[in-house]
GUPANU-101767 format. One line per field, with one value per residue (C-alpha): residue in one letter; z, y, x. Coordinates in steps of 0.05 Angstrom, whole numbers, plus 5000, padded with zeros to 4 digits. Example, Ala and Ser with C-alpha at 12.3 -4.5 7.8 and 13.67 -1.06 7.14 Angstrom:
residuo [A,S]
c3 [5156,5143]
c2 [4910,4979]
c1 [5246,5273]
This chain:
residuo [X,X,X,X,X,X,X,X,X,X,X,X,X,X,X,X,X,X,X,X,X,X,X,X,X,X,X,X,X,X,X,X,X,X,X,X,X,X,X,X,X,X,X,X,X,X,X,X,X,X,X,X,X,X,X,X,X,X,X,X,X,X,X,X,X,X,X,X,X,X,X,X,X,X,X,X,X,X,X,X,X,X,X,X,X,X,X,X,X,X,X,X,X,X,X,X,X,X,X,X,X,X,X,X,X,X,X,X,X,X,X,X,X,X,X,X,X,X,X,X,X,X,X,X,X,X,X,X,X,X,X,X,X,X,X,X,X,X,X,X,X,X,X,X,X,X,X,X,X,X,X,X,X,X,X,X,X,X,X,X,X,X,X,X,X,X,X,X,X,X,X,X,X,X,X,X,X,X,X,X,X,X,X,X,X,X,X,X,X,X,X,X,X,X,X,X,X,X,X,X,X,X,X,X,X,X,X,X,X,X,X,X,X,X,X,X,X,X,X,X,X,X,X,X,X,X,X,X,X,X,X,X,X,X,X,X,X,X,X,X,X,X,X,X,X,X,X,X,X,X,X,X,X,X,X,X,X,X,X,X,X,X,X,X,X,X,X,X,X,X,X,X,X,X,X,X,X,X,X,X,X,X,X,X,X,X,X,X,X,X,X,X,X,X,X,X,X,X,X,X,X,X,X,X,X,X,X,X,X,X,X,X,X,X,X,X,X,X,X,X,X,X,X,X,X,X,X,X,X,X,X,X,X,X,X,X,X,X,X,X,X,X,X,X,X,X,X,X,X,X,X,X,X,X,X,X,X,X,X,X,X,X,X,X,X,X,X,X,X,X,X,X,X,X,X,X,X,X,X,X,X,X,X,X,X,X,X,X,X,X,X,X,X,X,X,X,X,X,X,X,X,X,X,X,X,X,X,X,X,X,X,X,X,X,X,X,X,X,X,X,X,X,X,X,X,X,X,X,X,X,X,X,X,X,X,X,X,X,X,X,X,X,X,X,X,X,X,X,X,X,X,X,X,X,X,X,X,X,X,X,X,X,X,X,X,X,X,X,X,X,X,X,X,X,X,X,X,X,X,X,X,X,X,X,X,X,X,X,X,X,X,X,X,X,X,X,X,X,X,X,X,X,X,X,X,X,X,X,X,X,X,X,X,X,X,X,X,X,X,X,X,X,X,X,X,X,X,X,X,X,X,X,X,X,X,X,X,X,X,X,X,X,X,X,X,X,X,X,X,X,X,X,X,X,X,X,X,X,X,X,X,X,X,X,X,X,X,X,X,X,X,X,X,X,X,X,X,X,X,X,X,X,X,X,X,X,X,X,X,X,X,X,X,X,X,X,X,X,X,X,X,X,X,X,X,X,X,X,X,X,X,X,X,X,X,X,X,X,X,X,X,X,X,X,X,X,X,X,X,X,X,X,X,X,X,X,X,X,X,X,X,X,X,X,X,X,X,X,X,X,X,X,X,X,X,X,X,X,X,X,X,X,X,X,X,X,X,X,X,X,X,X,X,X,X,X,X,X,X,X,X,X,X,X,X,X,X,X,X,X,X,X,X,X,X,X,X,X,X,X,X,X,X,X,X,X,X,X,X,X,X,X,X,X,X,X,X,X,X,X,X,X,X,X,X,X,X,X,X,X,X,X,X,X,X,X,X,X]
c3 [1911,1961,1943,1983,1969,1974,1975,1964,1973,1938,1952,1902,1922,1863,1886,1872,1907,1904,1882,1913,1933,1888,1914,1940,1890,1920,1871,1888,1917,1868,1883,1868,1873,1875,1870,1880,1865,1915,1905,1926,2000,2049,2130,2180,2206,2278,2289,2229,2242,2307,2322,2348,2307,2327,2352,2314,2249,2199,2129,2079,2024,1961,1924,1863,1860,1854,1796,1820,1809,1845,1811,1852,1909,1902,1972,1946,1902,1944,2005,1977,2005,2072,2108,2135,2120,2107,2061,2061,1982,1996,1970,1890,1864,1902,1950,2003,2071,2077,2103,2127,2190,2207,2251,2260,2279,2248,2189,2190,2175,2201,2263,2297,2277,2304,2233,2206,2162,2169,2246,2270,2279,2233,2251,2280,2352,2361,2426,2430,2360,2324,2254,2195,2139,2112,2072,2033,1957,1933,1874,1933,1975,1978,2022,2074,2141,2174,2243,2291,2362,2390,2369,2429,2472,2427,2393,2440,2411,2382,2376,2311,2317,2264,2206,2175,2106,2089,2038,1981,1991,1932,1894,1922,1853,1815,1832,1804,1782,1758,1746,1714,1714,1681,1689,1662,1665,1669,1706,1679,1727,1718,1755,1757,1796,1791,1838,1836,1880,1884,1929,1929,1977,2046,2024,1994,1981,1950,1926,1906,1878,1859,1836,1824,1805,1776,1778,1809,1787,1817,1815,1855,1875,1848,1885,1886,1911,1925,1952,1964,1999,2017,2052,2065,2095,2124,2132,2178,2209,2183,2251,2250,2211,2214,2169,2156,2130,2110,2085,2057,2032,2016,1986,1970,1962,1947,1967,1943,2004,2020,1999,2030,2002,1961,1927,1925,1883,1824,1821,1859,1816,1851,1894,1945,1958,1924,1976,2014,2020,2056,2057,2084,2103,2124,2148,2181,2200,2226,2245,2255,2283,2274,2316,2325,2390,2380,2343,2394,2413,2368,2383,2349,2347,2316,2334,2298,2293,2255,2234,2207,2189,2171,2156,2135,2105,2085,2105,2140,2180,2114,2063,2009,2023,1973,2009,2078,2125,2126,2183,2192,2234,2235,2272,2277,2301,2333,2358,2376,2407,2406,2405,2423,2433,2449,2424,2459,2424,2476,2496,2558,2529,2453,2396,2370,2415,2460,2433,2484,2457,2502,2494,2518,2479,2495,2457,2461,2431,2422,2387,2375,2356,2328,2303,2285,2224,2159,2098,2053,1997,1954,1911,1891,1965,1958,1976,2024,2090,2152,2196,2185,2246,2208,2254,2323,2308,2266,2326,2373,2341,2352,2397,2409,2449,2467,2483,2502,2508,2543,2541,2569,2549,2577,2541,2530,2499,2491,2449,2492,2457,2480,2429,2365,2347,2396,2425,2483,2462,2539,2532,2577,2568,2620,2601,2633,2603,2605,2560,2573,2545,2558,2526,2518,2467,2462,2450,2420,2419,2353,2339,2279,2257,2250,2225,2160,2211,2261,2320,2388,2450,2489,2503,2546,2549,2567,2583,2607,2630,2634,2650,2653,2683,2687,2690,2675,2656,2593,2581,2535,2508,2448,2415,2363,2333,2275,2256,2202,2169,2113,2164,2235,2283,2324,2368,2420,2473,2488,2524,2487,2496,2470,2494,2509,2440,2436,2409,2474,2524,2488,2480,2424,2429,2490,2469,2482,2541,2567,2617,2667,2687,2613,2618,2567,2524,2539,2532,2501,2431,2413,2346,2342,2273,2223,2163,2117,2037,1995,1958,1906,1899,1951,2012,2064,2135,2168,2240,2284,2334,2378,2402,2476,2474,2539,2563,2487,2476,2445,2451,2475,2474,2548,2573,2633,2696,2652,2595,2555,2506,2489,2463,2517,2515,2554,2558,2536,2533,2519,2455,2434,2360,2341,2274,2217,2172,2110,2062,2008,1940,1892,1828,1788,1734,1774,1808,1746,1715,1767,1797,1736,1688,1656,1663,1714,1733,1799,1841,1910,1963,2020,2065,2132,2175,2227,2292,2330,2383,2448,2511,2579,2554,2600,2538,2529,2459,2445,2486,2441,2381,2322,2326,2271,2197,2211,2154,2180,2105,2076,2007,1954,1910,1838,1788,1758,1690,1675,1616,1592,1593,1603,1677,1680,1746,1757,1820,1856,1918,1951,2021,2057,2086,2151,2203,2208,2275,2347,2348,2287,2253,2183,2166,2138,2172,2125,2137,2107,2170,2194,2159,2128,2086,2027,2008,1946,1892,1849,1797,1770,1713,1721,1664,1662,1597,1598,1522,1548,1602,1608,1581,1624,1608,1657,1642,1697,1697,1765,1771,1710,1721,1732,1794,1835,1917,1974,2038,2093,2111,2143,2205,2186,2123,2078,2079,2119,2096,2042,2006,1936,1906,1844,1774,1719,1713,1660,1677,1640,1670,1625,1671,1645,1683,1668]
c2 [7112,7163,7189,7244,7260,7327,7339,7404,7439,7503,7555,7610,7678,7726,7802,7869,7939,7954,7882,7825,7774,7709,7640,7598,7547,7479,7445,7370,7338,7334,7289,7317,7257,7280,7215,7210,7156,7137,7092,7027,7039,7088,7084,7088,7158,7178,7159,7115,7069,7046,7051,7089,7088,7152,7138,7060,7037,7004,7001,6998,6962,6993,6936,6976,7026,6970,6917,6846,6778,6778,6714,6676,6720,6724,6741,6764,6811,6835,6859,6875,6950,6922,6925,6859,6812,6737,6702,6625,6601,6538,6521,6518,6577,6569,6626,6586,6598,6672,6655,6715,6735,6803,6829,6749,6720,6650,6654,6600,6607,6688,6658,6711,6764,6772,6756,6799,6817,6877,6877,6812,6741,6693,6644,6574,6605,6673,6651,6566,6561,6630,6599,6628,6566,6614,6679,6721,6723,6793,6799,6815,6865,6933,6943,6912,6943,6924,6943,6920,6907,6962,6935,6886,6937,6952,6877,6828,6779,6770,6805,6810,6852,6869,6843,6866,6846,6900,6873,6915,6937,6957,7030,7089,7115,7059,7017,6952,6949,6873,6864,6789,6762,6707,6682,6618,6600,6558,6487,6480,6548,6576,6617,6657,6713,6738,6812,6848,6913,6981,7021,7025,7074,7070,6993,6982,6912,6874,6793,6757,6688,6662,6587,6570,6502,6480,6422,6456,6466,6394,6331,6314,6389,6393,6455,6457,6528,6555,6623,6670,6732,6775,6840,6885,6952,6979,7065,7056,7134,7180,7166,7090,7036,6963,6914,6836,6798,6723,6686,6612,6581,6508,6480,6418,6403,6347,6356,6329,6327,6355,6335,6324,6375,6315,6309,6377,6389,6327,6354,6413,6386,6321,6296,6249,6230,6213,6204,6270,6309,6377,6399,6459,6493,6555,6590,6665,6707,6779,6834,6905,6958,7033,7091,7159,7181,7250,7294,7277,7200,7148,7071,7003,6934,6873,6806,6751,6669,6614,6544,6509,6453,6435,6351,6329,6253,6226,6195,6244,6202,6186,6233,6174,6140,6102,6052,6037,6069,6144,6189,6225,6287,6331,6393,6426,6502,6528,6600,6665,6732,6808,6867,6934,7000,7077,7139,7195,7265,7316,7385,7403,7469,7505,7475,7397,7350,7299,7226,7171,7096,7051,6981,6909,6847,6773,6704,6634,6585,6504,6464,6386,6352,6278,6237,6167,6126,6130,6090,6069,6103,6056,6036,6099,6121,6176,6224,6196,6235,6181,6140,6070,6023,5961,5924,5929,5978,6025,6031,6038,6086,6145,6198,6255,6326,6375,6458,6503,6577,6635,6707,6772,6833,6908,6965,7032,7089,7164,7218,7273,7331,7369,7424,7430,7389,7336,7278,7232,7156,7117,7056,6992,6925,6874,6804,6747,6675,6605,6552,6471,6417,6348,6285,6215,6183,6117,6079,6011,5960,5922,5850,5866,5795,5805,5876,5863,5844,5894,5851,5886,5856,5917,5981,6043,6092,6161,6213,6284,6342,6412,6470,6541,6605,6672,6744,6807,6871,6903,6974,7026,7091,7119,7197,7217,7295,7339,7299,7355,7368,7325,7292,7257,7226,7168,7116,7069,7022,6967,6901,6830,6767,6703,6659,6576,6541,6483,6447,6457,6430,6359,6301,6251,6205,6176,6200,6276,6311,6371,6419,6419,6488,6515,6587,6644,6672,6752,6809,6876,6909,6985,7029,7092,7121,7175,7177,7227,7245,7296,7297,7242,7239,7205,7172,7139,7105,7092,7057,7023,6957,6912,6851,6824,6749,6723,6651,6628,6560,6498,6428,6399,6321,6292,6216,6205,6143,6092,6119,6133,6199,6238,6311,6360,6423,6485,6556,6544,6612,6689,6719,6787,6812,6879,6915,6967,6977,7021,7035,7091,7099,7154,7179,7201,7223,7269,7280,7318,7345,7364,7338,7350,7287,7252,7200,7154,7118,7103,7064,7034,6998,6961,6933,6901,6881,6833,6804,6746,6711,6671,6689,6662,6592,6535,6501,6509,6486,6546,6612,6661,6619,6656,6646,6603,6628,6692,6730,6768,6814,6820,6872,6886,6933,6953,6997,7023,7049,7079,7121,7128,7051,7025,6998,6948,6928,6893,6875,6835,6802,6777,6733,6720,6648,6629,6579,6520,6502,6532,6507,6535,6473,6481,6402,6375,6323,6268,6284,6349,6378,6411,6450,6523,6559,6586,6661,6669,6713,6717,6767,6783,6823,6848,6885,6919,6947,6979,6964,7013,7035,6961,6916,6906,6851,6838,6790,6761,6728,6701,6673,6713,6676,6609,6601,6542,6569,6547,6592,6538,6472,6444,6389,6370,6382,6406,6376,6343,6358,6420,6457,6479,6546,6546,6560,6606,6615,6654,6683,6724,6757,6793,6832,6860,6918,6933]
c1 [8684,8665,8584,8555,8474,8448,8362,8342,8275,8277,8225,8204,8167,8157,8135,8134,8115,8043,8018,7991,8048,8042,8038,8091,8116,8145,8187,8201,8262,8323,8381,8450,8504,8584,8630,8702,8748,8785,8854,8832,8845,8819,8812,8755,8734,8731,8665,8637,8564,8560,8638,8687,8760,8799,8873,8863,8903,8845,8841,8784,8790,8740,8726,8699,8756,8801,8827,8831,8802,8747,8712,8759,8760,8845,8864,8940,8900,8844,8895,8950,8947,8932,9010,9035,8983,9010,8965,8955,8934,8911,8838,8854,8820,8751,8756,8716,8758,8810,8869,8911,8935,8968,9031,9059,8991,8970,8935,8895,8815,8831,8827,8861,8817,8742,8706,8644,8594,8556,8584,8559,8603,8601,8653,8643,8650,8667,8709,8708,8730,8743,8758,8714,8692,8651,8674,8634,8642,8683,8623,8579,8619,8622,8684,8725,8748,8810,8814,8879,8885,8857,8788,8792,8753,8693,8690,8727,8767,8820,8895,8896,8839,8769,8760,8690,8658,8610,8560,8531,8463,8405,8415,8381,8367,8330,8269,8312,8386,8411,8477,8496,8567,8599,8671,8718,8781,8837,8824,8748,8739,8658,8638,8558,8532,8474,8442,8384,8371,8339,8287,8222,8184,8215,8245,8318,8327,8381,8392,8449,8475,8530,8546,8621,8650,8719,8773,8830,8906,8934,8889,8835,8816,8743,8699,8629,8608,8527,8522,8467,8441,8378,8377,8317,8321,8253,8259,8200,8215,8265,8299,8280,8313,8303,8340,8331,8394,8403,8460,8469,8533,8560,8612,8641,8713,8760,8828,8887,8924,8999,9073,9134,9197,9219,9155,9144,9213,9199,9127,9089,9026,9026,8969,8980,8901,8846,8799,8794,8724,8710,8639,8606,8541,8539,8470,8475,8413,8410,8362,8397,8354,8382,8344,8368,8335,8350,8403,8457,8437,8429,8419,8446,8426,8447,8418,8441,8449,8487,8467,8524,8552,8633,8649,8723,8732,8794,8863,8913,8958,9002,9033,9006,8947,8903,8867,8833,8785,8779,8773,8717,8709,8643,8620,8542,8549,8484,8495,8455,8474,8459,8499,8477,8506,8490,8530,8526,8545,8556,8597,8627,8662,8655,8686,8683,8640,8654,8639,8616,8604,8579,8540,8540,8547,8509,8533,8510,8551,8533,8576,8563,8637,8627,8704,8715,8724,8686,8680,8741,8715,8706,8648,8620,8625,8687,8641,8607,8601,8577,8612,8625,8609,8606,8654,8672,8735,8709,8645,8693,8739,8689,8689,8637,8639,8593,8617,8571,8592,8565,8591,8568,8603,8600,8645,8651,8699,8696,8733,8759,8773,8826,8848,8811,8879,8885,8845,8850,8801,8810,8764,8748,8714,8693,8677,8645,8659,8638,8669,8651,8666,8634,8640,8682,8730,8746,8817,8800,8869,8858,8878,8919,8927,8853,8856,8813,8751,8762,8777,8787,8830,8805,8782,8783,8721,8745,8692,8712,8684,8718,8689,8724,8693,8728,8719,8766,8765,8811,8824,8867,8879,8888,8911,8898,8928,8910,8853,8832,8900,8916,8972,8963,8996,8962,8968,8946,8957,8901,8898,8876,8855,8836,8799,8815,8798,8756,8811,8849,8797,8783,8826,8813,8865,8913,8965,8945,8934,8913,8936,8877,8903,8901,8892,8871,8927,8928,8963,8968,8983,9009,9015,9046,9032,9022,8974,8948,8937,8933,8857,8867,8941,8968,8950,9002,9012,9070,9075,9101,9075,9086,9045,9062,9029,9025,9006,9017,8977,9021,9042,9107,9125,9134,9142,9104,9131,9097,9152,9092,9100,9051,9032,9010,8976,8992,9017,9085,9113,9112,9117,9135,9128,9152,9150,9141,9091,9089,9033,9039,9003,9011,8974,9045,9004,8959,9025,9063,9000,8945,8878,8842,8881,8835,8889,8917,8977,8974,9037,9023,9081,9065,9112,9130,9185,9176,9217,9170,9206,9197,9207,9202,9181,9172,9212,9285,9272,9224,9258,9278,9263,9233,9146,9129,9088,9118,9161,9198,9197,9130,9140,9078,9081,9034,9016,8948,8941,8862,8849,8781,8745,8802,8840,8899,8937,9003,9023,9081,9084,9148,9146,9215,9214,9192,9196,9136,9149,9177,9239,9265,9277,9313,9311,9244,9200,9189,9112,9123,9096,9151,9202,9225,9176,9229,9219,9174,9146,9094,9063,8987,8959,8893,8839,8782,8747,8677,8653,8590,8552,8517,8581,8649,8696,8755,8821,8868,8926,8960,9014,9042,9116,9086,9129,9126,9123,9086,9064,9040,9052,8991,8986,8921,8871,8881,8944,8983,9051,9062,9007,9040,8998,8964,9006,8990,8916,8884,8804,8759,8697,8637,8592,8521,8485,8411]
């Protein structure tokens, strides 16, 4: 929905020849609000907030001008007009941690894309440990921006590029608006939200919570879900804006673990643990200060911090594992950082001005890594999150890290224009990194004819102490024609980079090493596009990409003179992923009978075709191997029906299998670990009826075929081994607006 406010001032002067002129009458301020439904999916303009997106591919996603499940925050649903997204389902209906990735980049925790809400981080690290725990609830958004590589210059990290939530702040036409919704479904599924918001004065405010529980499709897949959020915006000039933002979440989850394909195939509903725990707390503050200095300048800033808090408890070593101690692995997040930036408006001949964004970027990252062994679980204790050191094993099996991480970031970009027609976007960034890591790990031999009392032969106390320090410079440049006509061409060439991951700095265990000339994984990404619509009738993108991956992080098996193996990390190889992607979405109804239809039937496609492959490895194993979790054939397509109250959506996914490890391997592990993802479908039906201007009452049902798929196979939690998706689910949501 696209709103545009108009304030008026009207002025009356009533005379006539020969009389004395009457007195000026000032009527008040009238608002005049036009709307305009847009399809569900729209894209950035040249210059939108505090950022610069000519000659970029991005995506908004509308959240009300589109029919999906947003109770459970359905991620297949949600992005299914973003092109080439692959979508992990994997927490059970709670919504608690997205996991897509874009263009053949790992899904996992979107840790591949640099994670925001209202244009600050809020993942664990933004460059020691990019993966988000945290993601905010779909009741509470009011759209989502999808930006791709070429965001690396303005916002850093990573190559899959922006990923912003943009959270739904208090009406400008009521002092209070509440809104109330309820949902339940299949699985013991409840779900409450609760917002209030309006303006008063210069002060627009807005509140929400939400408190979600359920059981889960398989076994042992309870959620526990708190979420809430407070804004306050502060018109303190009409040129000065300052806004105060705070967000808690936390969530508990027991998981049920993975499969191996044999399990998998007697039952995807099976749950091979009882015993496994996730819990998170998640605590983001911001302060974002708008000032327009004059007309042509205007100033942002965002400072900003997280508290947080991730634990995982359970067994993951075995694909079935009932009894013993559990490991237990916890992490404490304390980071701060501001970002600030200056656009410059400006003319250097007539016509359309010249755009210059510039700003500079300061993070400080501390993270506080504890692993070892925890309880068995037993005795009321499943959920127990501490460590057990009640013999001289389980003390010994513990090992604890520190990583602090510094950045300081300067960038800039500027729209030339060169015809009314044609633009020129160069851009540059420069960054200055620090990432450490310092602390020790033990590697206790146990007695195991005294196993049960945690005997120890021996041990060996490793500490360690890496430290890596680096600066560069990135740059690009993008085009952008026809901006103005309902078509354009675009496109862009950038640099990217991402950073050295915690993970690849500490060792926890002998039996991995490390590469103590690790470097960053960089590279460069390009689109070459074209775009348009036609007022509300259709709206389409077309392009083309290609992501160069150089210095790829991974792990290879080696024996060292003592013909000891182990797992060791380093940049294996180069990959290169090149592809198309193809949105389109047209209103057939408005289509054979004009823009003014009351009626709609709307039909959107959305497609990709990928080739990922290795090059230049170190590995023979790996070169020219297909990359792993990447489709190479990603299709979604649906259809929207509205007349009057009511709006129905049906929409079909389809996934072509994929590869779950480097080397291509077609025959399963016995772990489940390793092994081809098979292609998959699967089909939703989404409702929405407004019984009257307060009522709405929404139906879903996913999984309309009931078919039994899987898109990841996990190494760790939740798994390891294969993750099925849920079956057919049934929800039903009754919203109340006072």
């Amino acid at each position: 929905m696209r709103a545009a406010t108009l304030t008026a001032m009207t002025v009356l002067t009533f005379s006539y020849a020969g009389a004395q002129q009457a007195p000026v009458k000032t009527l008040d301020s009238v608002k005049v609000k036009a709307t305009r439904r847009t399809m569900g999916s729209t894209r950035l303009k040249d210059v939108d907030g505090a950022g610069i997106y000519a000659g970029k591919k991005s995506e908004v996603i509308v959240l009300k001008d589109i029919t999906a499940n947003t109770a459970t925050n359905n991620s297949r649903q949600i992005y299914s007009r973003v092109a080439g997204l692959n979508i992990y389902e994997n927490d059970g209906g709670a919504g608690t941690q997205l996991a897509i990735g874009g263009r053949g980049l790992d899904p996992n925790r979107v840790s591949n894309f640099n994670t925001r809400q209202n244009g600050y981080d809020i993942s664990a690290d933004a460059l020691g440990y990019p993966e988000s725990y945290y993601t905010p609830p779909a009741e509470v958004l009011d759209r989502i921006e999808v930006v791709r590589g070429a965001a690396s210059l303005q916002f850093g990290t990573q190559f899959g590029g922006i990923l912003n939530f943009r959270m739904k702040s208090g009406v400008d036409t009521q002092k209070a608006q509440i809104i109330s919704r309820l949902s339940g479904g299949s699985w013991g599924f409840l779900n409450t939200s609760t917002s209030v918001g309006g303006t008063v004065g210069r002060l627009n405010y807005y509140a929400f919570y939400q408190h979600k529980t359920g059981n889960g499709w398989r076994p042992n897949s309870r959620f526990n879900v708190n979420m809430g959020y407070a804004a306050a915006a502060w018109k303190a000039t009409d040129r000065l804006t300052v806004t105060a933002q705070y967000t808690h979440m936390d969530y508990l989850e027991h998981q049920p673990g993975g499969l191996n394909d044999a399990q998998f195939e007697i039952d995807p509903g099976y749950s091979t643990k009882a015993r496994n725990w996730f819990r998170v707390d998640w605590n983001l503050g911001a302060m974002l200060i708008d000032y327009a200095i004059s007309d042509e300048l205007k100033f942002n800033s965002r400072f900003f911090g997280l508290l947080a808090e991730r634990s995982a408890l359970g067994a993951i070593n075995t694909v079935n594992d009932q009894s013993g101690p559990r490991n237990y692995r916890t992490d404490n997040y304390t980071n701060w950082g501001n970002e600030s930036r200056l656009i410059y408006t400006y003319h250097l001949k007539k016509g359309d001005p010249f755009i210059l964004l510039g700003g500079m970027r300061y993070y400080d990252g501390y993270t506080d890594r504890q692993i070892g062994l925890g309880n068995t679980g037993s005795g009321g204790a499943k959920s127990d999150f501490a460590f057990d050191k009640s013999n001289a094993y389980d003390s010994l099996s513990y090992s604890k890290y520190t990583f602090p991480n510094h950045n300081i970031s300067i960038f800039a970009e500027n729209i030339f224009r060169v015809t009314s027609k044609l633009s020129i976007i160069p851009g540059a960034r420069y960054e200055n990194i620090s990432t450490k890591a310092d602390g020790f790990y033990n590697n206790p031999q146990q007695d195991l004819s005294s196993q049960f009392t945690g005997a120890v032969l021996h041990n060996t106390l490793t500490t360690e102490k890496r430290i890596s320090k680096r600066s560069f410079l990135i740059s690009g440049i993008g085009f952008s024609y026809d901006q103005k006509a309902p078509m354009q061409l675009y496109g862009n060439i950038s640099q990217n980079y991402r950073a050295i991951n915690f993970n690849d700095m500490s060792i926890v265990n002998p039996n991995f090493r490390v590469d103590p000339n690790l470097k960053d994984e960089k590279g460069y990404s390009a689109d070459l596009g074209v775009r348009g619509h036609l007022t509300d009738i259709l709206n389409y993108d077309l392009s083309a990409f290609t992501i160069d991956y150089a210095n790829r992080i991974g792990t290879v098996w080696l024996t060292d003179t003592s013909s000891i193996t182990y797992q060791y990390t380093t940049n294996i190889a180069r990959s290169r992923n090149l592809g198309v992607e193809a949105f389109a979405e047209a209103d057939l109804w408005k289509l054979a009978y004009g823009s003014a239809a009351k009626m709609k039937l709307a039909l959107f496609v959305n497609c990709s075709f990928i080739d990922a492959r290795y090059l230049d490895s170190k590995i023979s194993a790996y070169d020219n191997k297909k990359v792993e979790f990447v489709p190479p054939v990603i299709f979604r397509s649906g259809i929207t029906f509205q007349k009057k109250r009511l709006t129905a959506t049906y929409e079909y996914s389809y996934t072509a299998r994929q590869f779950g490890d480097a080397t291509d391997a077609t025959t399963p592990s016995n772990n489940g670990i390793n092994g081809l993802i098979p292609s998959y479908y699967v089909m939703d039906l989404t409702a929405d009826y407004k019984l009257s201007g307060m009522f709405q009452l929404s139906a879903t049902v996913n999984n309309l075929s009931n078919h039994m798929y899987y898109t990841r196979r996990a190494d760790s939690y939740p798994g390891p081994g294969i993750i099925p998706a849920d079956g057919r689910a049934f929800y039903v949501t009754l919203q109340v607006k006072l």
